[in-house]
C-alpha positions in Angstrom: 84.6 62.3 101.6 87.5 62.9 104.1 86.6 64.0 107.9 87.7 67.0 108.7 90.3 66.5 111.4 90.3 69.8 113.0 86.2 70.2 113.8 87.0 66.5 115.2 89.6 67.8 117.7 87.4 71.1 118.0 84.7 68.9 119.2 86.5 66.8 121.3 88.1 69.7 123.0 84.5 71.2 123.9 83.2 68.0 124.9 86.4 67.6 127.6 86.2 71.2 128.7 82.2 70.9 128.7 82.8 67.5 131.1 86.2 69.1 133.2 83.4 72.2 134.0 80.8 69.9 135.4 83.3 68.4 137.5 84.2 71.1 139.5 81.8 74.0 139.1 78.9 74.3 141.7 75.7 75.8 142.1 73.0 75.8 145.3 70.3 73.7 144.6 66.6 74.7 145.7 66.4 75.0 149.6 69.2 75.4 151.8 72.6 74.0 151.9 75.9 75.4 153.7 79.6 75.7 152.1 82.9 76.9 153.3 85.1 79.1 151.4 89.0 78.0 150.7 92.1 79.3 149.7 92.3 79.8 146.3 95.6 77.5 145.3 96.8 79.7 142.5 96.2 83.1 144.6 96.0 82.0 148.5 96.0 85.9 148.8 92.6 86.7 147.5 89.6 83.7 146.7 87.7 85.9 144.7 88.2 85.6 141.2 86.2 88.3 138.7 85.6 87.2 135.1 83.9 88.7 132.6 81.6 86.9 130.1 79.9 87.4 126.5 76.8 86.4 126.1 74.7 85.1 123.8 76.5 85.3 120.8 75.8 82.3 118.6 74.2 81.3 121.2 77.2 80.7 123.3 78.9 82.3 126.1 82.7 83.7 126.2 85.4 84.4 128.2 86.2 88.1 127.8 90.0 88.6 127.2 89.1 92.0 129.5 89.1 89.4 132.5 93.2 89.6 132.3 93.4 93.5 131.2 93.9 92.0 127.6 92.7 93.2 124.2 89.0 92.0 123.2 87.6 92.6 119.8 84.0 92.6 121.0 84.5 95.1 123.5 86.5 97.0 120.5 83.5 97.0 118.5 81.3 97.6 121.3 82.9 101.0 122.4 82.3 101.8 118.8 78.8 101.4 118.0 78.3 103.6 121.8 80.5 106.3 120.0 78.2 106.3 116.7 75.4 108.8 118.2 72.7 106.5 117.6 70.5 105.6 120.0 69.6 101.7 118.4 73.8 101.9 118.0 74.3 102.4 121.5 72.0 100.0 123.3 73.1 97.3 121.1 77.1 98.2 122.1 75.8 97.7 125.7 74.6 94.9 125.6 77.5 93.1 123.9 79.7 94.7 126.6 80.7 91.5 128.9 79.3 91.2 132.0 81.1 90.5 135.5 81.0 87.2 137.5 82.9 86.0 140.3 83.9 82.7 141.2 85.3 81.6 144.8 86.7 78.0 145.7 84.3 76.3 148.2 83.7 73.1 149.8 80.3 72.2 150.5 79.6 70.8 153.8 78.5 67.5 154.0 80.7 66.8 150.3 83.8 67.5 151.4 85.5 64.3 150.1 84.3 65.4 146.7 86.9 68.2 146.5 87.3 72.1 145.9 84.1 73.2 144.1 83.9 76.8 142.1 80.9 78.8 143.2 79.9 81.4 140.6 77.6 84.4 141.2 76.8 88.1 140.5 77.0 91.2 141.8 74.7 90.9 144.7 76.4 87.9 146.4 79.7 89.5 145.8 79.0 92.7 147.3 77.5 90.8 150.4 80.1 88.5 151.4 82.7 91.4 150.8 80.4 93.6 153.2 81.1 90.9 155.4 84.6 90.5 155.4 84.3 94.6 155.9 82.6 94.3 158.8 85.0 94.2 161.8 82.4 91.9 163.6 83.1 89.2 161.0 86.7 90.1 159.2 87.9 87.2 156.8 85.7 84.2 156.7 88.0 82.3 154.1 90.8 82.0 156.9 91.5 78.5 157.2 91.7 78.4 160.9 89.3 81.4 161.7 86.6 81.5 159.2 83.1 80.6 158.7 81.2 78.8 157.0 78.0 80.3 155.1 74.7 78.8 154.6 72.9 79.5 151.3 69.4 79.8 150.6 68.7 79.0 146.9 65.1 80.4 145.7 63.7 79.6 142.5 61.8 82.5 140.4 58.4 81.2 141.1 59.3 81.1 144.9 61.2 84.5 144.6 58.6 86.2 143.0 60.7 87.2 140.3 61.7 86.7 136.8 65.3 84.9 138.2 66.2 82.7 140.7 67.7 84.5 144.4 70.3 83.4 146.6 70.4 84.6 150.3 73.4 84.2 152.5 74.0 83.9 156.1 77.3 84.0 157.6 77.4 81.7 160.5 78.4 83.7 163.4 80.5 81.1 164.9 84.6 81.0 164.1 85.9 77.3 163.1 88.7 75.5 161.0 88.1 74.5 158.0 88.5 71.2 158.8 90.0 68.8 161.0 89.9 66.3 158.3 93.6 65.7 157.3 92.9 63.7 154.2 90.2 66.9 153.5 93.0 69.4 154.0 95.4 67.5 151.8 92.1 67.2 149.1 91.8 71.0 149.1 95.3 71.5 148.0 95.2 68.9 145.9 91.9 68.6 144.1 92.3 72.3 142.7 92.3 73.4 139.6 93.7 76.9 138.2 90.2 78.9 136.6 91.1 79.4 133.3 91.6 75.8 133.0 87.9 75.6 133.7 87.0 78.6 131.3 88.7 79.0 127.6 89.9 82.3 127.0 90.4 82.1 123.0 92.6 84.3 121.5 92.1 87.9 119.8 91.9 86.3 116.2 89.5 83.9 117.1 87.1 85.8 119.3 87.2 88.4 116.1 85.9 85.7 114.0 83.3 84.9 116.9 82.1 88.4 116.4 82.2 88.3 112.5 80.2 85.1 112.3 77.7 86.6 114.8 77.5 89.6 112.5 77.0 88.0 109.4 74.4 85.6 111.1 76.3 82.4 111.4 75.0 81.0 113.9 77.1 78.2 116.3 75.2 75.7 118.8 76.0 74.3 122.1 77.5 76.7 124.9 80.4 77.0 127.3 78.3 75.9 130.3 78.3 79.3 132.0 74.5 80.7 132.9 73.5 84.3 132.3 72.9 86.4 135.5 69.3 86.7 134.3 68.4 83.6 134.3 70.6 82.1 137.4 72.5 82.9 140.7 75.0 79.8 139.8 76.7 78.1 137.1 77.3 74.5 137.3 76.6 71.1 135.4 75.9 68.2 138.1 79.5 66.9 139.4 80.9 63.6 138.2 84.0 61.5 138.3 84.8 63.0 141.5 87.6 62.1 143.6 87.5 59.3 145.7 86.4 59.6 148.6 88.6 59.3 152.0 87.8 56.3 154.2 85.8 57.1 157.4 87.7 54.2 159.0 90.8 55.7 158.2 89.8 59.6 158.9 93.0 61.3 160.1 92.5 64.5 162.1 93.7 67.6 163.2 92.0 69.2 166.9 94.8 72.3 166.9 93.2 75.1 164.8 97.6 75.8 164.9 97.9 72.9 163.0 95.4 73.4 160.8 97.0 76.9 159.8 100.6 75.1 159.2 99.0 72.2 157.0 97.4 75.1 154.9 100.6 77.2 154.7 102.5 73.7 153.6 100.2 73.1 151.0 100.2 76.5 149.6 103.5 77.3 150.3 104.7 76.6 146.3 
């Protein structure tokens, strides 16, 4: 019996995407910890970055094509089962519409060396930090040279009182750089990588045969690594194979927030 050479490089594909996630996504852990917001590399005009996400179907989680204002079967057959007048019709198209989730490039104080991290979250973190930013008191905390950084409070369901876990935020009130780290600066730049490297987005044909193997029953295993908003405020696996990190003994820094600003501008400058 011959193996089947294309489940082989399906599987393999999963398993790197499955390890390239856990690498770079991050999620509060129960208790407090503080991160800083960065520039997003492949949009240094806006960090936020809204997907939307399937799921549950096959018991995996996907990538909406709707993310990038493309076509997406699911959402296709959605719209139709909402337009059939019945009531078991239309709560069932709901719930296979995708749901939103942003994503902002952060490092995480005290990790630094460890590189640009993706936070994930819902709607209630979201509208928070843009609130924020809103707020003339505050303006942009992702500015390089004039931000802040945020401490998060991560509660879990039993200590939230709640079915899901809750993330609080504080926005520290105090302006500061980044970092004055040079080799931390360069790692930001450098240790990024572009979202949808992170997150497949399959194609039209091939989310259609996700829907029709959901429909007919088929189920598949495993999952793409993202968590629902009901049953999490983050979405990581725990980081490995990070980069190495920068020497203490060797720590060159930056005191002029100026300087700061033009080593940020260099790096995102292409």
């Amino acid at each position: 019996m011959a193996i089947d050479l294309n489940k082989i490089k399906s599987r393999l594909n999963s398993l790197t995407q499955t390890n390239q996630r856990a690498n770079v996504q991050w999620k509060p852990s129960p208790g407090t910890q503080q991160v800083r917001i960065v520039p997003y590399k492949f949009n240094p005009d806006n960090p936020f970055i809204e997907l939307h996400f399937h799921y549950n179907i096959n018991n995996r989680t996907y990538l909406s094509p709707s993310s990038f204002g493309r076509p997406d079967p699911i959402v296709e057959f959605a719209e139709k089962l909402k337009k059939t007048g019945d009531q078991d019709d239309y709560r069932m198209g709901r719930s296979l519409m995708p749901k939103m989730r942003t994503f902002v490039p952060v490092i995480v104080r005290g990790e630094e060396n460890e590189g640009v991290k993706f936070w994930g979250f819902g709607k209630e973190v979201y509208q928070e930090l843009l609130s924020f930013i809103a707020d003339p008191d505050y303006g942009d905390i992702t500015d390089p040279k004039e931000g802040r950084d945020i401490t998060i409070e991560f509660l879990t369901a039993e200590e939230a009182n709640r079915t899901y876990p809750k993330t609080n935020i504080r926005v520290k009130p105090n302006k500061s750089v980044v970092s004055t780290d040079k080799n931390v600066i360069k790692l930001i730049g450098e240790s990024q990588k572009e979202i949808t490297s992170v997150y497949e987005e399959l194609s039209y044909d091939d989310l259609k045969e996700v829907l029709e193997k959901w429909i007919n029953g088929e189920e598949e295993g495993g999952n793409t690594g993202e968590a629902s908003e009901s049953s999490s405020e983050g979405s990581a696996s725990e980081p490995s194979d990070q980069p190495e990190s920068a020497s203490k003994e060797t720590t060159d820094s930056v005191k002029d927030p100026e300087d700061v600003a033009a080593a940020f501008e260099d790096l995102f400058k292409n």
